[in-house]
C-alpha positions in Angstrom: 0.0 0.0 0.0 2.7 2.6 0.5 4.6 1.6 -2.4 1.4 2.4 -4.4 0.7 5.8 -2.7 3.9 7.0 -3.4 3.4 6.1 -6.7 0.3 7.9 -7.6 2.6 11.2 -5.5 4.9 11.1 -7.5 2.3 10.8 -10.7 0.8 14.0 -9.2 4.3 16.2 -9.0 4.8 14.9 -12.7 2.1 16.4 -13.9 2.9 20.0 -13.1 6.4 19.9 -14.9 6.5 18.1 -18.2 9.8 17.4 -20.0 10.5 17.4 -23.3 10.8 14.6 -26.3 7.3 13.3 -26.8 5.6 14.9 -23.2 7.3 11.6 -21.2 7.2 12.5 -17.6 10.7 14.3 -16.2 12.4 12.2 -13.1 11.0 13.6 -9.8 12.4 15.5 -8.4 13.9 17.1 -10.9 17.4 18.7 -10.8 18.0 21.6 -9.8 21.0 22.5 -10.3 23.1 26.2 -9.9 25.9 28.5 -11.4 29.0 29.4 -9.0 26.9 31.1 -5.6 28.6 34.3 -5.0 27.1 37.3 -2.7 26.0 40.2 -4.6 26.5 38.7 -7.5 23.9 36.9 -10.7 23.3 33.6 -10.3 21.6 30.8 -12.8 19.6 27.9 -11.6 19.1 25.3 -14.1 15.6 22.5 -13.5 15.6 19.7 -15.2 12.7 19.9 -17.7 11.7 21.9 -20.5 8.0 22.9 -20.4 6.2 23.7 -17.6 2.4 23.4 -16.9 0.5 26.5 -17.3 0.5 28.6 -13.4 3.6 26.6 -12.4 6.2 29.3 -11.0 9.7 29.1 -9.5 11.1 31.6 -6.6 14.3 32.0 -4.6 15.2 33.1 -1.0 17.6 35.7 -0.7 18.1 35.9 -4.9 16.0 38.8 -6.3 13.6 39.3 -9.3 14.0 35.8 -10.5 13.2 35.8 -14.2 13.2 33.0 -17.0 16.2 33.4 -18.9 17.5 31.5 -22.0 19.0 28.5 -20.8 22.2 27.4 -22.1 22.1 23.8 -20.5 20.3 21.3 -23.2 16.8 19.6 -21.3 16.5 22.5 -18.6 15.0 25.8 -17.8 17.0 28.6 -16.5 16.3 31.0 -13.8 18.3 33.9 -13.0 18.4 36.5 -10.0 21.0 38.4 -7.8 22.2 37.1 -4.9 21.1 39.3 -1.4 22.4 37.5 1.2 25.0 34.6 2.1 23.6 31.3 3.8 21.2 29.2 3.0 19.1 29.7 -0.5 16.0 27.7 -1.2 14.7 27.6 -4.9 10.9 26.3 -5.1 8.8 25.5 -7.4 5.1 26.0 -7.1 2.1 25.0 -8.9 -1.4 26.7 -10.5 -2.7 25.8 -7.3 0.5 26.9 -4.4 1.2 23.3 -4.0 5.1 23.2 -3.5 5.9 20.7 -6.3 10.1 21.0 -6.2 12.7 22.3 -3.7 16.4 23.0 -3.5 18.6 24.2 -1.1 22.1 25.7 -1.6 24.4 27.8 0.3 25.6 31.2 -0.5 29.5 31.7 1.1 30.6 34.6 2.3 32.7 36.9 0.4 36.3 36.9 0.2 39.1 38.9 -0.9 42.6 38.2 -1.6 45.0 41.0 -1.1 48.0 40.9 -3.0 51.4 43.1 -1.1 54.8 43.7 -1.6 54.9 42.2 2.0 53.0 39.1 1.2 49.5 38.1 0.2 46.6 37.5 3.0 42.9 36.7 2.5 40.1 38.3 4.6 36.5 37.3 4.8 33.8 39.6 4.9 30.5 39.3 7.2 27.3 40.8 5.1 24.9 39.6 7.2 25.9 41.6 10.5 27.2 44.7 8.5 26.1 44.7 5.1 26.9 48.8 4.1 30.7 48.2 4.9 31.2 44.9 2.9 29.0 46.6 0.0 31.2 49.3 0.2 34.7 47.3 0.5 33.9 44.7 -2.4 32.3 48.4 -4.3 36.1 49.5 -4.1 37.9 46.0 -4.8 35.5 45.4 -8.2 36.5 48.7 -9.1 40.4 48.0 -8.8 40.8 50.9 -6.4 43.4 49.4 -4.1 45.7 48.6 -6.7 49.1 50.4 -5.6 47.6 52.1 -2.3 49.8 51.9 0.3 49.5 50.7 4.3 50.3 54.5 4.8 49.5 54.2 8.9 51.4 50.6 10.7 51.2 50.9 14.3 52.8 47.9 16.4 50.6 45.6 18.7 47.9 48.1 17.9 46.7 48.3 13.9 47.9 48.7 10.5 45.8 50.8 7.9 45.6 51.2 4.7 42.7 52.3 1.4 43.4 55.8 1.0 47.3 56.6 -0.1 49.0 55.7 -2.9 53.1 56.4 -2.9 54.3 59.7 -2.0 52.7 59.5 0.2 49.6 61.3 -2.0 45.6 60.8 -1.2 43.6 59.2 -3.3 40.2 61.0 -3.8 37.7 58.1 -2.6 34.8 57.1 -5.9 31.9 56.6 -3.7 29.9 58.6 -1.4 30.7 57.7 2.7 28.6 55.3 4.3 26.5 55.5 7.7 28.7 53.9 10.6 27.6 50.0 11.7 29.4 49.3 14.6 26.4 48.6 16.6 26.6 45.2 14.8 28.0 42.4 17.4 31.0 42.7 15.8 34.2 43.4 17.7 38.0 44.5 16.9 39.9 41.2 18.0 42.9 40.6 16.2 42.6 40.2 12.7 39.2 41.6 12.2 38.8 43.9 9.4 36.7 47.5 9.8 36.2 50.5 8.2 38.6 54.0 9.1 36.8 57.0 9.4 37.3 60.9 11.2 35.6 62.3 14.2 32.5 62.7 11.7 31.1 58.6 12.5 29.5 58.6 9.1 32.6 59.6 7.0 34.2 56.1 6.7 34.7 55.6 2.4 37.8 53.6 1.0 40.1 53.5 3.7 40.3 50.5 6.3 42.3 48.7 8.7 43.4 45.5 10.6 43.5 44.8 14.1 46.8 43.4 15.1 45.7 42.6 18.5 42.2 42.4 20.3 41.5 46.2 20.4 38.2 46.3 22.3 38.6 50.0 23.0 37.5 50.7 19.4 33.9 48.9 19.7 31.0 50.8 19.9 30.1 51.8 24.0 27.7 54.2 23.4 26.5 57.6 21.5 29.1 60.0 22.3 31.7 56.4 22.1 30.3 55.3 18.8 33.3 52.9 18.3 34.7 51.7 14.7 32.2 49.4 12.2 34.2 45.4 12.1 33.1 44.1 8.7 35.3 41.0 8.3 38.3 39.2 9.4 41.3 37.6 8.3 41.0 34.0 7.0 44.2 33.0 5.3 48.1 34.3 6.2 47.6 36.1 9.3 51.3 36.4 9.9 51.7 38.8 6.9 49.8 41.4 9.0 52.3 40.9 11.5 54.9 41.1 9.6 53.5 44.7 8.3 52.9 45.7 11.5 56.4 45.0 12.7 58.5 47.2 10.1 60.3 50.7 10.5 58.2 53.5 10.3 58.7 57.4 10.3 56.8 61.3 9.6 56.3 61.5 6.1 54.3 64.2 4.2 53.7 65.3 7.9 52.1 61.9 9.1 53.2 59.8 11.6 53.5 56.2 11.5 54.4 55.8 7.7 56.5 52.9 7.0 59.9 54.0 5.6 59.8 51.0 3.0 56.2 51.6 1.1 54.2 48.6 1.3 52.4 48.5 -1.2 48.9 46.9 -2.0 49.7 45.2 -5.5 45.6 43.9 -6.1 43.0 42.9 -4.4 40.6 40.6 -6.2 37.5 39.2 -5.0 38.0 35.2 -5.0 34.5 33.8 -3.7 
């Protein structure tokens, strides 16, 4: 008996997606199947059939304004969207009458950046989810090949080393994008090797420039409104003892700042590698 009743299910869910070659019934459930999953970025999802029964529609969490596009995978249907958020990522299908005929989950990593030096090459991770402006605004200035040859222009020992907004001279670099509103109300804190955004006194001025905690700086968190603290947006991942080895070298006054390494270390790329 429950061999049968399965049966007859599965004859059900076949009838609201039809394949191709003759209207024979597609496997259930179909693939579904994705492009590379990157935050922020389009993504295809690929079912396994060709024709659909009239009323049957697909949606995905976290991906935006899904829409049919032209699929380039022979026997599927494409779907593609943006993706908002990193985690989990469901992709349903539903029939004429909301019946959830198909499902899929996938997972959505978080962002990360390699950053290439003429100290050595380190990879941080980024945290969306918990502070979403900054790591827009980061992965904003690496797509746009903006830290190419800027310099760590301020390396201070067992506290931070900083970097975003020089390029050799030491000479600013006039930031692309307008400044974003300050998120360091966001669980985050400055332990060593935790990423956040520079900014002035003005605690919505933060733009290009960033730095990296070299040890657990817990007097930069956010205490209250008139201690508004400094936004953490990621964290080192990958070759944590180049950042110490930056944060270890000679440094001087130069152009009339303090702190400037005498050797410029220079930011060679940084490329966005997940």
């Amino acid at each position: 008996m429950t061999k049968l009743l399965r049966h007859l299910a599965l004859s059900l869910i076949a009838t609201a997606l039809l394949a191709c070659g003759g209207g024979t019934s597609a496997p259930f459930p179909p693939s579904m199947q994705s492009s590379s999953l990157a935050y922020g970025k389009p993504a295809t999802f690929y079912v396994g059939v060709t024709t659909l029964n009239p009323g049957t529609t697909f949606s995905a969490s976290n991906c935006s304004d899904l829409q049919s596009v032209t699929s380039t995978v022979a026997n599927t249907l494409a779907y593609r969207c943006t993706i908002s958020a990193p985690g989990p990522l469901v992709l349903t299908g539903i029939d004429a009458s909301g019946k959830t005929i198909a499902t899929q989950s996938f997972t959505v990593p978080n962002p990360q950046v390699l950053i290439a030096t003429t100290a050595g090459n380190f990879v941080v991770e980024l945290n969306p989810s918990k502070a979403p402006l900054s790591s827009d605004n980061f992965l904003r200035y690496v797509d746009a090949g903006f830290y190419k040859d800027t310099l760590f222009h301020r390396v201070i020992a067992n506290f931070v080393i900083q970097a975003g907004g020089f390029t050799a001279g030491p000479i600013p670099k006039t930031p692309s994008y307008d400044a974003i509103s300050l998120e360091s109300q966001n669980g985050l804190s400055n332990l060593r090797g935790s990423l956040a955004m520079a900014r002035t006194a003005d605690v919505n001025s933060a733009t290009s420039q960033f730095y990296i905690n070299v040890k657990d700086n817990n007097s930069l968190d956010y205490v209250s409104a008139s201690q508004p603290g400094y936004a953490v947006f990621g964290t080192v991942v990958n070759n944590l003892s180049v950042i110490d080895q930056i944060a270890v070298v000679p440094t001087g006054i130069s152009a009339g700042m303090a702190d400037v390494p005498v050797t410029d270390i220079v930011i060679t790329n940084a490329i966005r590698i997940q």
